[in-house]
N, C-alpha and C positions, 0 to 999 in steps of 0.2 A: 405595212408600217411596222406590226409587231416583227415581223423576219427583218428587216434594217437594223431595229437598233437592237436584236440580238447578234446581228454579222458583225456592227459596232462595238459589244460590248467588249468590253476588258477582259481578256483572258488570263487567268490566272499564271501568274509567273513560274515557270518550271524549273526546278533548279538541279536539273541533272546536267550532267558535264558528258556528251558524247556517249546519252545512254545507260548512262554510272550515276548513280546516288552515293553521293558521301555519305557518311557517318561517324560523326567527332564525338566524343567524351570529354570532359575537360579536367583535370586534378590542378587545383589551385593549393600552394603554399603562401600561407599569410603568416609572418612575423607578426606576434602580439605585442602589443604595446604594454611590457615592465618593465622596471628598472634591473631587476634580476633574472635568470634563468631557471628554466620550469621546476629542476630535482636542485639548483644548490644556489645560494648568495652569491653568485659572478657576477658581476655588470655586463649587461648586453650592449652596452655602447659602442657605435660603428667607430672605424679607423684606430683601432689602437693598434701599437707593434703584435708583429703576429706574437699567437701564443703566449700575451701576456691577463688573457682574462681564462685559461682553461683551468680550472680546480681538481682537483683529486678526483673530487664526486663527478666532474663531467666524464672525466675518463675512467672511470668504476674501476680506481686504483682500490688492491683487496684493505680490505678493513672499511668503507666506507656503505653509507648507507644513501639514498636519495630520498629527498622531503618534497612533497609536492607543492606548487606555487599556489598557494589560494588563488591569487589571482587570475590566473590563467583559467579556473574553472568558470570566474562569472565571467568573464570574457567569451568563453566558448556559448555560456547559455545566453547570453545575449545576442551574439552571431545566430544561436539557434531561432528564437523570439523574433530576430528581424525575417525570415525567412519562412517562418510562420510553419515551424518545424517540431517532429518530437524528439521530447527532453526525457534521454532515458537519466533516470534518476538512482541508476546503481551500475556508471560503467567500470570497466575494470580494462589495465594497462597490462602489455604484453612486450615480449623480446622477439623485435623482427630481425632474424639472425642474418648475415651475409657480411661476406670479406670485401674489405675496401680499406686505400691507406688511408682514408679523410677520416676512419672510424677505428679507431686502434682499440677498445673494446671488444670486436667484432660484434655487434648488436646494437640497435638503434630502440631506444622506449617509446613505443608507440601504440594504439586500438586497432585490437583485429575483431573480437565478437565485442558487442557490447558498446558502442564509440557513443562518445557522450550525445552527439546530435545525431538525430534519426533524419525522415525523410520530410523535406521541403521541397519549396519550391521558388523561384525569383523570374519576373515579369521582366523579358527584353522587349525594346521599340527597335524597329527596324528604319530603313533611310524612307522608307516608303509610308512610312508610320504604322504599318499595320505591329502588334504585336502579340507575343508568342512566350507560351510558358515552359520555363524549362525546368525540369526537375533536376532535386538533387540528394543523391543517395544518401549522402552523411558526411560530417563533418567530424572529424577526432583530433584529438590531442596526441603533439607527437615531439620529440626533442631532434630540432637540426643538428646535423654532422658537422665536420670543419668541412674546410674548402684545400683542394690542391692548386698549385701554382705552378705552371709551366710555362710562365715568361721570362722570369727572373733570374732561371738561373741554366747557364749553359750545357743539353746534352742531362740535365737532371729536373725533376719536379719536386716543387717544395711545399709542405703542408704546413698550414697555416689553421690551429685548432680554436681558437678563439669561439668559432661560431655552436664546437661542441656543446648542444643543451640548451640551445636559443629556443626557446618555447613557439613553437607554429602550431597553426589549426589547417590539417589536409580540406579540404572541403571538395569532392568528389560529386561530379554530375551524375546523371543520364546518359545515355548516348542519344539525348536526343536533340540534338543539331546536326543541321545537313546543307551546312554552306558556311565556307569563311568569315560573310557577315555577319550568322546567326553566333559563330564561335567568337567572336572581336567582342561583338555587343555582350554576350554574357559575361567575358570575362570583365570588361568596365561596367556590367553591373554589378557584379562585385565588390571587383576595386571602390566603383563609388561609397557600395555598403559597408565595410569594413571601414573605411573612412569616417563615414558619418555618423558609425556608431561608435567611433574610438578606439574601436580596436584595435588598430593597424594605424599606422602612417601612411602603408601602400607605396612606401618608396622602390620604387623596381630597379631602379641603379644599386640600390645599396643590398638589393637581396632580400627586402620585406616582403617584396610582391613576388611572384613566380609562377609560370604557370607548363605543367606537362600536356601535352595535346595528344590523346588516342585517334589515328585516323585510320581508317577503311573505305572500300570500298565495294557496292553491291549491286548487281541488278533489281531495278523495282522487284517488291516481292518477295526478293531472294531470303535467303538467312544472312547474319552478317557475316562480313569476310573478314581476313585475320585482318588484325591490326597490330600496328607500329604507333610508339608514343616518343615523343620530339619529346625533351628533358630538356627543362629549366631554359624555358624560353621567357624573357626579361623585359621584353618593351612588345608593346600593343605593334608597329609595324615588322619586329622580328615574327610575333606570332602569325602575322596576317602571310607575310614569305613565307615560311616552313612549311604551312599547312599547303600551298598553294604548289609548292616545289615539291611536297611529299602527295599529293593528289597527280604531280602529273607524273611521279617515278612510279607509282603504284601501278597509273592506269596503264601505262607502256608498258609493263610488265605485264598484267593480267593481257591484257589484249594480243599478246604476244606466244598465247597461251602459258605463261610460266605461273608459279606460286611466288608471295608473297612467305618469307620469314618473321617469325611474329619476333621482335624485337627492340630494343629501345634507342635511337636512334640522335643524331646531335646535329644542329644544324649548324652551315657555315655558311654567312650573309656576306664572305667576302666572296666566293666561291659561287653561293648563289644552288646549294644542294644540300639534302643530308646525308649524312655517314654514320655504319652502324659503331653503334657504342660496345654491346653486347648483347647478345639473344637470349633469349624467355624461353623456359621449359614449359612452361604454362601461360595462362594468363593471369595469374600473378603465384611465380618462383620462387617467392622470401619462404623462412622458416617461422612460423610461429610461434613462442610459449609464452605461457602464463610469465607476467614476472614474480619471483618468490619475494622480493624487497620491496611491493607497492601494494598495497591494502587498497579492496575496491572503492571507487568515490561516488560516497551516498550524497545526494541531493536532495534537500525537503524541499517539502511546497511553499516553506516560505522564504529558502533561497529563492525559487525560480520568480515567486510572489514579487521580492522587491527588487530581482532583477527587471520585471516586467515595466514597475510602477517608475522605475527610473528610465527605463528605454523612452529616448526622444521621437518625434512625429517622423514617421517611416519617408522617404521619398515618394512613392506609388501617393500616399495620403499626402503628402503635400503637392503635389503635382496635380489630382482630383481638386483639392481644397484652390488654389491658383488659376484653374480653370471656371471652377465655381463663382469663386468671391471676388476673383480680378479680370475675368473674363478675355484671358490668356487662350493663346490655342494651344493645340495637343504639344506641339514642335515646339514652342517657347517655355513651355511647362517644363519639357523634357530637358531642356539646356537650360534653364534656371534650378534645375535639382541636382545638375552633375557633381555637386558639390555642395557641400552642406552652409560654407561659407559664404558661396556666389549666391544661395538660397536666401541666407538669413539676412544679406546686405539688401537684397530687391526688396523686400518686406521691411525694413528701415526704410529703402528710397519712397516708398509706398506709401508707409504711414507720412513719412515728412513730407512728400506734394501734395497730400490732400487726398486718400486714401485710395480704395476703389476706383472710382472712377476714372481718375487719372493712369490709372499703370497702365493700362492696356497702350494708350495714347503714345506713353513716356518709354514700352519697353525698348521700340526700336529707336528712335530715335533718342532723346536724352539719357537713357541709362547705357545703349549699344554704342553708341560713337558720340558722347558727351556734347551734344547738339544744343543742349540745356540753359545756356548759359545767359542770366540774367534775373536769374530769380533768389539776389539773396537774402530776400524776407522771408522763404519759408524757415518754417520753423521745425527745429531741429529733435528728433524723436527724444525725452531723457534718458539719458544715460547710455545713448546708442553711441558714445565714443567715434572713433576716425569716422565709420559710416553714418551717422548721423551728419557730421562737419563738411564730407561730400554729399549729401543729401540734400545740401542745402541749395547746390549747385542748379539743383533741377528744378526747371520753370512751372510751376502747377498750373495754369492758367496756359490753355492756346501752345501755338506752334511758336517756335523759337524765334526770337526777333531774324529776318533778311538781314543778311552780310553787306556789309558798305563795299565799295571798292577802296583800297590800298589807300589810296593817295590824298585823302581828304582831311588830313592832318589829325588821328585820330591815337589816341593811345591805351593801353589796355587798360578797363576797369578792373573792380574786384572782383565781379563776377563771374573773371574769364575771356570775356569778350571784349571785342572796339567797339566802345559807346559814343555816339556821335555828342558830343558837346562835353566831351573828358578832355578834349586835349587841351595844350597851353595854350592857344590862341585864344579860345573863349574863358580862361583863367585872366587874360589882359597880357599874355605871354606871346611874343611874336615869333613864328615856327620860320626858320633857319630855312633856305635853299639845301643844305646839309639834312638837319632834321628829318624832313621830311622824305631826300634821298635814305635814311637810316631806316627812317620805319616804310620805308618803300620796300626795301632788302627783305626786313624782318619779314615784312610780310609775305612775300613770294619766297623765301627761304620756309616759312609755316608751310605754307600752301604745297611746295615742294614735297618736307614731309610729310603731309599729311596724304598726298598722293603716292607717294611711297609704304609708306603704311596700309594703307589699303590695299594696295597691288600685293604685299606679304601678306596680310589675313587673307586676303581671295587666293590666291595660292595656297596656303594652309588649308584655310576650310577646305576649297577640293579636293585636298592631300588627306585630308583626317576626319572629313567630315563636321556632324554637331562639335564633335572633342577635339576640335581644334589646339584649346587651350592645353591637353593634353602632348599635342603635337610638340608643340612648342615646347616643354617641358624634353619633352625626348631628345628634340635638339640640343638645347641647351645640354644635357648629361652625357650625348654624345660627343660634343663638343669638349666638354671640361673629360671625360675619358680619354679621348683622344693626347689630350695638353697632358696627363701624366701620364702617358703611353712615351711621348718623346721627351718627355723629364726625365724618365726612370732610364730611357736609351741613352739620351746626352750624359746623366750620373755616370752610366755602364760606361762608357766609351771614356768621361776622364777618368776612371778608375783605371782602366787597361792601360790609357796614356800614363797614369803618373806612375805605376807599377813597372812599366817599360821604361821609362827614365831614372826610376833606382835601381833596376837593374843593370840599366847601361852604365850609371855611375858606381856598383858596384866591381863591376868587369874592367872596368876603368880604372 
């Protein structure tokens, strides 16, 4: 018996690829949430004409000096604090040298010895729920470049400095992930954290989120093998291709007996491969100095003190606490923290059905697919605003009233729902042959989409997983990218037209 159910037993999942163990690193760029930029008074605000927020100071025109952002430093020790990280309390800023047009300076102000946050660590869930701790090197303060543009203008590339000095925190892993899912999930625990703590917006269309991916390849045991790092990879399904298309050029290569060029590398998702950008002398090439224009940044204990006192209840502890006090499981814990505001709304909807008891009952049903509907005497949290007003929605008591069929003259309450003895028949109002076809329609036109709807989240969810919600985001921003991809080509194209008709009328 005991040999059966060890032949039965679950074998641990191996996640070698044909033999080969991965090994990813991750360097995350998070845009801070100021109104300014790190060394001068610019506005950080997205979409403005290019080059109309870069200052003197962004481009270290001579005679200027750089002032560092308060801000940016309790944001960094915050970041540190969530991650349960050391706060070195005297780091010092450096000139990471290298030629590039996006950087007309040549040097970018950034932490090479000394980076404000030391070593941490952050808790990923896997699809399996097992979870796994990944460490993370350090976290520094660093000022973004501009950005080049080579769509817009024909046979030439245009720089766009605006972004010169946008204040970012690099926050730099481990290499300790060894599988695409392990690299996905950390970086959306990130993203979630940087969000929930304020730091960030985490918008990845607009360049607040980013993430570089180190990837290698080794035999169990081995040492590791060189790596290649995918640059400024922008949406959670870009990252998941890159790594997956750079795991299988790697392996072709190694198995082929060749080497591997340690390099930085750009991925193309129309193409569906990456392509080298330019190669590494090292593993990591840049020039270092002191900067002579930035005084090191002292930190007391009673900065860190009241950054701590104000830092809000972490995810990991409100996920534990959810489990606890609402008797949630691991996997609904986990999708009600992706987000700090999906969080704070379930705990409205909580307190308003009648606390405890109720959530477990209410998460899948009334809070998942608004099933709720009939319950508008609970009572609404104070001062819980919109989520309270929908909180009201949810039935504390039992399972959701049975659905009538369609045709029994029936019209929507306030609740939400068709209440049998709402309609105008039982008002003393006689329902129409018409009527009745009307809300016959109505209802199988609901019914309609509501089976449509569902067919999209179940397609999603399989596509994204828990972060579906996320999925959908990505669409949508690929979507409106796209819309000013052929806005800016139809602009191009009447420009050429109406330029070619005053010429002809010129010649003319």
């Amino acid at each position: 018996m005991a040999q059966n159910n060890g032949k039965n037993a679950a074998k641990p999942k191996s996640l070698l690829i044909d033999g080969w163990e991965v090994v990813i690193g991750i360097e995350i760029h998070t845009q801070l949430a100021t109104q300014s930029k790190i060394f001068s008074g610019s506005s950080t605000e997205f979409g403005q004409d290019p080059n109309t927020q870069a200052s003197l100071v962004d481009l270290a025109m001579p005679g200027v000096l750089p002032v560092l952002n308060k801000e940016v430093v309790d944001l960094a020790i915050r970041f540190g604090l969530g991650i349960d990280a050391y706060i070195d309390q005297a780091s010092v800023f450096a000139r990471k040298n290298y030629f590039y047009p996006d950087s007309p300076k040549g040097y970018q102000i950034s932490q090479m010895d000394n980076p404000i946050v030391g070593l941490g660590h952050i808790d990923i869930q896997l699809e399996d729920g097992t979870v796994k701790r990944i460490g993370v090197t350090r976290a520094h303060l660093e000022e973004d470049a501009g950005k080049s543009i080579h769509d817009q203008f024909e046979g030439m590339s245009g720089i766009d400095l605006n972004r010169a000095g946008t204040p970012l925190l690099e926050i730099v892993s481990e290499p300790d992930m060894r599988s695409v899912e392990e690299a996905v999930a950390y970086i959306k625990a990130i993203h979630t954290l940087v969000r929930w703590l304020g730091i960030s917006d985490g918008n990845m269309a607009e360049g607040s989120f980013r993430a570089d991916c180190n990837v290698s390849l080794r035999r169990p045991g081995q040492p590791f093998g060189t790596r290649c790092e995918l640059k400024n990879l922008n949406s959670f399904r870009f990252i998941e291709q890159a790594i997956n298309v750079e795991i299988e050029r790697q392996m072709e290569i190694l198995e082929w007996d060749g080497t591997i060029d340690q390099e930085t590398r750009l991925f193309d998702p129309v193409k569906m491969e990456t392509r080298s950008m330019r190669s590494k002398e090292e593993a990591n090439d840049y020039r270092y100095f002191p900067d002579p224009d930035l005084l090191p940044v002292i930190i007391s204990d009673a900065q860190i003190e009241t950054a701590r006192a104000a830092l809000p209840e972490l995810p990991a502890a409100r996920r534990q606490r959810f489990v606890a006090d609402f008797g949630v499981t691991e996997y609904d814990a986990h999708v009600l923290t992706l987000t700090r505001e999906m969080s704070d709304f379930y705990e409205v909807v909580v307190a308003a059905a009648g606390g405890a008891a109720f959530s477990d009952d209410c998460l899948a049903g009334s809070i998942g697919m608004g099933h709720g509907a009939g319950a508008a005497d609970a009572p609404a949290a104070p001062g819980a605003g919109r989520a309270a007003r929908v909180a009201q929605r949810v039935r504390p008591h039992g399972p959701p009233r049975p659905r009538q069929p369609p045709d029994r003259g029936r019209v929507s309450g306030r609740d939400g729902g068709c209440r049998p003895g709402s309609g105008p028949a039982l008002r003393g109002l006689p329902m129409t042959a018409s009527a009745t076809a009307k809300l016959r329609q109505r209802a199988e036109r609901a019914e309609a989409m509501a089976v449509g709807m569902g067919f999209l989240l179940v397609k999603l969810r399989s596509r994204y997983g828990a972060d579906f919600g996320v999925g959908i985001g990505q669409q949508v921003d690929e979507a409106i990218r796209d819309y000013l991809r052929l806005e800016q080509a139809r602009a191009a194209r009447q420009h050429a037209a109406n330029l070619n008709t005053e010429s002809a009328a010129r010649s003319s």
